[in-house]
C-alpha positions in Angstrom: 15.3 -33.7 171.4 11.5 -34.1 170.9 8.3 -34.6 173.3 8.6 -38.1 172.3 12.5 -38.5 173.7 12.5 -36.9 176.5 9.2 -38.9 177.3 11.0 -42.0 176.8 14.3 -41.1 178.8 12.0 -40.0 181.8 9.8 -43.0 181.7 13.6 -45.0 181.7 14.7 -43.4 184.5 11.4 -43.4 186.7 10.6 -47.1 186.1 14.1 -48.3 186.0 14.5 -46.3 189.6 11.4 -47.6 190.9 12.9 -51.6 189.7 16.0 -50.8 191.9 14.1 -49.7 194.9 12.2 -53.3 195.0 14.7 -55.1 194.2 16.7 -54.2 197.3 13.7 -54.5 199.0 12.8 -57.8 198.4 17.0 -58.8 199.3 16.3 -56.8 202.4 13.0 -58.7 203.3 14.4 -62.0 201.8 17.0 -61.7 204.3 14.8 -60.6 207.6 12.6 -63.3 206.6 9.4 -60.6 206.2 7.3 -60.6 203.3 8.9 -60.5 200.1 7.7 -59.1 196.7 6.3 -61.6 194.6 8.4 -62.5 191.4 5.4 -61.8 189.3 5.6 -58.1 190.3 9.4 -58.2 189.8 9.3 -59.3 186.1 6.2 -56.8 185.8 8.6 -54.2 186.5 11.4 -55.9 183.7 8.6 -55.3 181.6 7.6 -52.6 182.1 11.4 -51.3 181.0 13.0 -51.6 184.3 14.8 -54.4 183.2 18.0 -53.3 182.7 19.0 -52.0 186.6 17.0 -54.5 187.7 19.1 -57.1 186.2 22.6 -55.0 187.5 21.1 -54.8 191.1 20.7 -58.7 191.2 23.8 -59.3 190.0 25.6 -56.7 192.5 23.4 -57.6 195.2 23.7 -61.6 194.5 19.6 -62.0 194.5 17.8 -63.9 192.3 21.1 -65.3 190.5 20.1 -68.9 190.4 16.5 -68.5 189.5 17.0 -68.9 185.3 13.9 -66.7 185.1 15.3 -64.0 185.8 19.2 -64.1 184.7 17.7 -65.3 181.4 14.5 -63.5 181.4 15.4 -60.3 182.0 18.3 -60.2 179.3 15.3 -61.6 176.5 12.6 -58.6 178.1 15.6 -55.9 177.2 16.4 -57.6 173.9 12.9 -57.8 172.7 12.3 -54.2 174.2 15.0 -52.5 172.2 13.7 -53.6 169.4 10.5 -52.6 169.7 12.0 -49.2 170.6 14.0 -48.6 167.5 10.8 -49.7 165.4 8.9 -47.3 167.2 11.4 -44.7 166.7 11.3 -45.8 163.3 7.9 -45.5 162.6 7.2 -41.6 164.4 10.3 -40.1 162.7 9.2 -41.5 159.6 12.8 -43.3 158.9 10.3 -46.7 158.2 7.8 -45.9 154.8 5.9 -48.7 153.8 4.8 -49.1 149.8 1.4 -50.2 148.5 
């Protein structure tokens, strides 16, 4: 693997940890009635490529399920995401050439 892979798989992991850890947080404050995280910052974080634990957390942890924002959302955010990571894995390994 290159600087490029590993920098992706690490960003993965890192973002979609962080995505988990404020997920449960915002069930746990949802639940206590305390100040929740706003949805905003959660589909910043689906953005951001924490989209795919996020989404598995909701569903194990039943939060957010009826809010079509979010079970529909975040499934678009990863589709569109993948795609735009294969082009870019495309384009810097030099699979992609365009001709003039």
């Amino acid at each position: 693997m290159d600087w490029r892979e590993w920098f992706i798989i690490s960003y993965l992991i890192v973002i979609n940890f962080i995505s988990v850890i404020v997920t449960v947080h915002d069930k746990k404050a949802a639940k206590k009635h305390k100040r929740r995280i706003s949805e905003k910052t959660l589909m910043i974080l689906a953005a951001l490529s924490g989209c795919v634990c996020m989404y598995i957390t909701m569903r194990i942890i039943h939060h957010k399920t009826k809010h079509p924002k979010f079970m529909i959302g975040i499934p678009v955010i990863f589709v569109i995401e993948t795609i735009c990571l294969w082009l870019f894995y495309q384009f810097t390994t030099n699979n992609i050439h365009f001709t003039t």
